[in-house]
Rosetta silent file (secondary structure, phi, psi, omega in degrees, C-alpha in Angstrom):
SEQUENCE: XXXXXXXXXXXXXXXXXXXXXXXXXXXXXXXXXXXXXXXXXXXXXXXXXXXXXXXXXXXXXXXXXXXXXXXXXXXXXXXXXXXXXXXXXXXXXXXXXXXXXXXXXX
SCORE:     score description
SCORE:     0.000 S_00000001
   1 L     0.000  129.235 -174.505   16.544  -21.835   -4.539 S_00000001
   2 E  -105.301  124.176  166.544   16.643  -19.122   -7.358 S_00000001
   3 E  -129.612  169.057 -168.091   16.339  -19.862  -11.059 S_00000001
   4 L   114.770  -48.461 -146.975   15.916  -17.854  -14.259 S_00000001
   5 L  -129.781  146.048 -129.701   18.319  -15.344  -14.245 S_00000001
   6 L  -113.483  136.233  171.395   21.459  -14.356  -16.444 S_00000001
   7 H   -61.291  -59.122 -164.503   24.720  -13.419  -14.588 S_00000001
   8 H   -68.453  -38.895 -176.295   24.756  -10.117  -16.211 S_00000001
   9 H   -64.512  -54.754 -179.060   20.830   -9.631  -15.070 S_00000001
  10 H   -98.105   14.884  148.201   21.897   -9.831  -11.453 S_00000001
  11 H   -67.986  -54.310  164.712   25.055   -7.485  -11.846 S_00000001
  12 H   -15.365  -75.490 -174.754   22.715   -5.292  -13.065 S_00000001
  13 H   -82.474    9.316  153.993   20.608   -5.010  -10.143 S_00000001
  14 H   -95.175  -15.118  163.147   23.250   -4.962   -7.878 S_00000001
  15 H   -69.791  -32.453  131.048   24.714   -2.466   -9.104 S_00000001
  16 H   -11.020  -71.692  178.077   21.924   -0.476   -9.169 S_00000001
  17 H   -64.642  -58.773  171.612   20.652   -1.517   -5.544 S_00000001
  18 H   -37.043  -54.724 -142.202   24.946   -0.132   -4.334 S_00000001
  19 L   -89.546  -19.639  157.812   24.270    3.270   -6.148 S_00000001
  20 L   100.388   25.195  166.593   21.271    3.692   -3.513 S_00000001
  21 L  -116.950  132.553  143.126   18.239    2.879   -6.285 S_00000001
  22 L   -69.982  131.325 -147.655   15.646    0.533   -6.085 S_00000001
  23 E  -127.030  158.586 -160.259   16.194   -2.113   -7.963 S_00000001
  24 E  -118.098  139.654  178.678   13.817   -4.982   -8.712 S_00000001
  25 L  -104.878 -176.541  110.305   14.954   -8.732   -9.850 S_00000001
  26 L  -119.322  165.305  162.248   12.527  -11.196  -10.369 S_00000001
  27 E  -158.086  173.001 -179.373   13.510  -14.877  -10.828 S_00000001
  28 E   -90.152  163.350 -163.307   11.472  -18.355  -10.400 S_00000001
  29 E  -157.156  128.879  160.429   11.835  -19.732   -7.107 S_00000001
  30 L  -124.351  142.840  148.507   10.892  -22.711   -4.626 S_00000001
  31 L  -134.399  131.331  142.324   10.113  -22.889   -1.330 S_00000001
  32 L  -121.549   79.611  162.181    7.799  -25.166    0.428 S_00000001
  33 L  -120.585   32.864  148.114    6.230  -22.912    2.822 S_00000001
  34 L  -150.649   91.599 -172.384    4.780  -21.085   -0.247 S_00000001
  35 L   -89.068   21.790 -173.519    3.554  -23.783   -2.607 S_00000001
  36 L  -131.480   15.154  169.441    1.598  -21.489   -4.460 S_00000001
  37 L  -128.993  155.345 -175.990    4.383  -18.938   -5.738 S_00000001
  38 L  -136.614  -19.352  148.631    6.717  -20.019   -7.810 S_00000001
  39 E  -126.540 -179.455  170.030    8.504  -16.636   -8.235 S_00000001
  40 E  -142.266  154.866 -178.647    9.867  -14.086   -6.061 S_00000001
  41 E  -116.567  130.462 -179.904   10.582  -10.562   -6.781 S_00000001
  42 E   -93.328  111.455  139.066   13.939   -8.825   -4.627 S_00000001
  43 E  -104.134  115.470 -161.501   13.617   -5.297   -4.407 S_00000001
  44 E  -113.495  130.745  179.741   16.794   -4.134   -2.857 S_00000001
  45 E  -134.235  140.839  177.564   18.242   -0.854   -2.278 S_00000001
  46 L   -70.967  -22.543  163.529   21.921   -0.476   -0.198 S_00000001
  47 L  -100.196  143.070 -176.754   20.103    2.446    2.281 S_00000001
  48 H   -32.607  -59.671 -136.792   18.010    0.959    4.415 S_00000001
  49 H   -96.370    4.776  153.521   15.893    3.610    4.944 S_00000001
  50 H   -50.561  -49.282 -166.724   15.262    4.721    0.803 S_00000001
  51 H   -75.946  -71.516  162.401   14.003    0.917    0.440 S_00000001
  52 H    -0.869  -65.837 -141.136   12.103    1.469    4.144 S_00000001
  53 H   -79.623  -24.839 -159.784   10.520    4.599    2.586 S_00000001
  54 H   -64.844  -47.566 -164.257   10.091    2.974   -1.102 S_00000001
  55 H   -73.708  -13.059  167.068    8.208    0.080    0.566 S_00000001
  56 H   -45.421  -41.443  172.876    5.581    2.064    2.999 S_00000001
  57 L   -78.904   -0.648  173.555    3.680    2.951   -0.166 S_00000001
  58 L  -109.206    7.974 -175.898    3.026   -0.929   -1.060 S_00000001
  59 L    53.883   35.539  176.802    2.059   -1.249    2.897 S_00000001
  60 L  -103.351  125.537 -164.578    5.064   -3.066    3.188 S_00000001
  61 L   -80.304  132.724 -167.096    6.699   -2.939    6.860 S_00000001
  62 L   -72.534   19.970 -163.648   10.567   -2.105    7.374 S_00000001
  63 L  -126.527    0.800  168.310   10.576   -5.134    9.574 S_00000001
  64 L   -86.117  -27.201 -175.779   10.261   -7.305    6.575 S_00000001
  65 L   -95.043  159.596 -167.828   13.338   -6.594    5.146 S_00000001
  66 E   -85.419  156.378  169.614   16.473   -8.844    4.931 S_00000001
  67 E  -123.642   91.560  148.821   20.047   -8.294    5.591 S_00000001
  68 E  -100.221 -176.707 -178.140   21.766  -10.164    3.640 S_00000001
  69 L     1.477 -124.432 -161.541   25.554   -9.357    2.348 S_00000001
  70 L  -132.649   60.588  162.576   25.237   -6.279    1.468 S_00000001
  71 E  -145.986  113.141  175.541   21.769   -5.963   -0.226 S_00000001
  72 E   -86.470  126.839  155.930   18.638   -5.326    2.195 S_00000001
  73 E  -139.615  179.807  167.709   15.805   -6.450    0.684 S_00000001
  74 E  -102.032  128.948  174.653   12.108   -6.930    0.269 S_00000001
  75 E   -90.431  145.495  161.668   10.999  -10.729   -1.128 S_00000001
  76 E   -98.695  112.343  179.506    8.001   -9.915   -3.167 S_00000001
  77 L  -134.606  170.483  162.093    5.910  -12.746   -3.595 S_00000001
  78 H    56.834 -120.954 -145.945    2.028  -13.746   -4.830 S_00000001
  79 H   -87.450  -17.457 -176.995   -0.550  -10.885   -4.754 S_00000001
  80 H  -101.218   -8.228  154.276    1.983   -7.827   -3.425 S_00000001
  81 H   -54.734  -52.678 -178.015    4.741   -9.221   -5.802 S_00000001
  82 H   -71.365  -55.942  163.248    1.900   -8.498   -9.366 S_00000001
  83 H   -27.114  -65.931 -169.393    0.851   -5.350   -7.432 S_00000001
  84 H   -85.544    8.477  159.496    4.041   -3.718   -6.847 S_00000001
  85 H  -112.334  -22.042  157.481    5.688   -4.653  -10.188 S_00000001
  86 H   -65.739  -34.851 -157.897    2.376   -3.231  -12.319 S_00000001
  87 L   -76.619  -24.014 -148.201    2.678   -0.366  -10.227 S_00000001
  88 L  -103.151   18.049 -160.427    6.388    0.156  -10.720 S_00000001
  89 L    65.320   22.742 -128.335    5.991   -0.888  -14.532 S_00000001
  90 L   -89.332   45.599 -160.986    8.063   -4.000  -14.581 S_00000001
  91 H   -57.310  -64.669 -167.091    5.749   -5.385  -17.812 S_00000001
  92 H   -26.669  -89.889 -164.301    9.104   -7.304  -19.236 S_00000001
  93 H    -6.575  -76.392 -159.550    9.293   -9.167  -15.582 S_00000001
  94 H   -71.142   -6.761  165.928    5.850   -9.680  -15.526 S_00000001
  95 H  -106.164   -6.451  158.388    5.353  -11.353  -18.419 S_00000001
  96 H   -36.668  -56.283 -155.887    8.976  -13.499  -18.800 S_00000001
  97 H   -81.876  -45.922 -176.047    7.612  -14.961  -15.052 S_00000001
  98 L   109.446   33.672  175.017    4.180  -15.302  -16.290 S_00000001
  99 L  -125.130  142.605 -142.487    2.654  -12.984  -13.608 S_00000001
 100 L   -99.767  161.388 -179.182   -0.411  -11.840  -14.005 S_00000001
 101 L   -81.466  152.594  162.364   -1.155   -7.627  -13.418 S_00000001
 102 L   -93.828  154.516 -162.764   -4.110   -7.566  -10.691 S_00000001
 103 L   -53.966  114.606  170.974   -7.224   -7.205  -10.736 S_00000001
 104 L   -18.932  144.609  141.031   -9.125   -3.230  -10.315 S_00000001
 105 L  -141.767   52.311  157.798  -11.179   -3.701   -7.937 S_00000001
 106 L   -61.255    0.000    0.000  -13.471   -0.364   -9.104 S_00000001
């Protein structure tokens, strides 16, 4: 179940994700078979294989992502969700949700 987010916030990223960019949501979220995240991040692009290629550099597998309607995506959640949205710059996100950047580990 998805909470958080503004009508206009996900036209945004679908439009975005159609035009063949990745585009990143976050919103809070439950499930419980992950009682220890409480958001998830969608990063969705409409070709496959742009989203494929975007996600290889987060060691994320093209066998992760969903097909739903007509947005494929990656759920981001816990430690490769804080990674991948410091890496991609997403500060607003991360601090609305309350997610912490991760730790160096130099």
């Amino acid at each position: 179940m998805a909470f958080g987010i503004k009508a206009q916030e996900l036209r945004a990223w679908k439009r975005k994700a159609a035009a063949g960019e990745v585009a990143l949501l976050t919103h809070y979220w439950y499930d419980p078979r992950f009682p220890d995240c409480d958001t998830v991040t969608k990063a969705s692009c409409r070709d496959v294989e742009t989203l494929a290629r975007w996600g290889r550099q987060y060691g994320l597998k093209a066998g992760w992502i969903h097909y739903r309607d007509d947005y494929p995506h990656f759920d981001l959640l816990g430690d490769y969700e804080a990674h991948i949205l410091s890496e991609e710059k997403q500060w607003a996100q991360m601090q609305r949700f309350g997610i912490q950047a991760p730790r160096s580990n130099k």
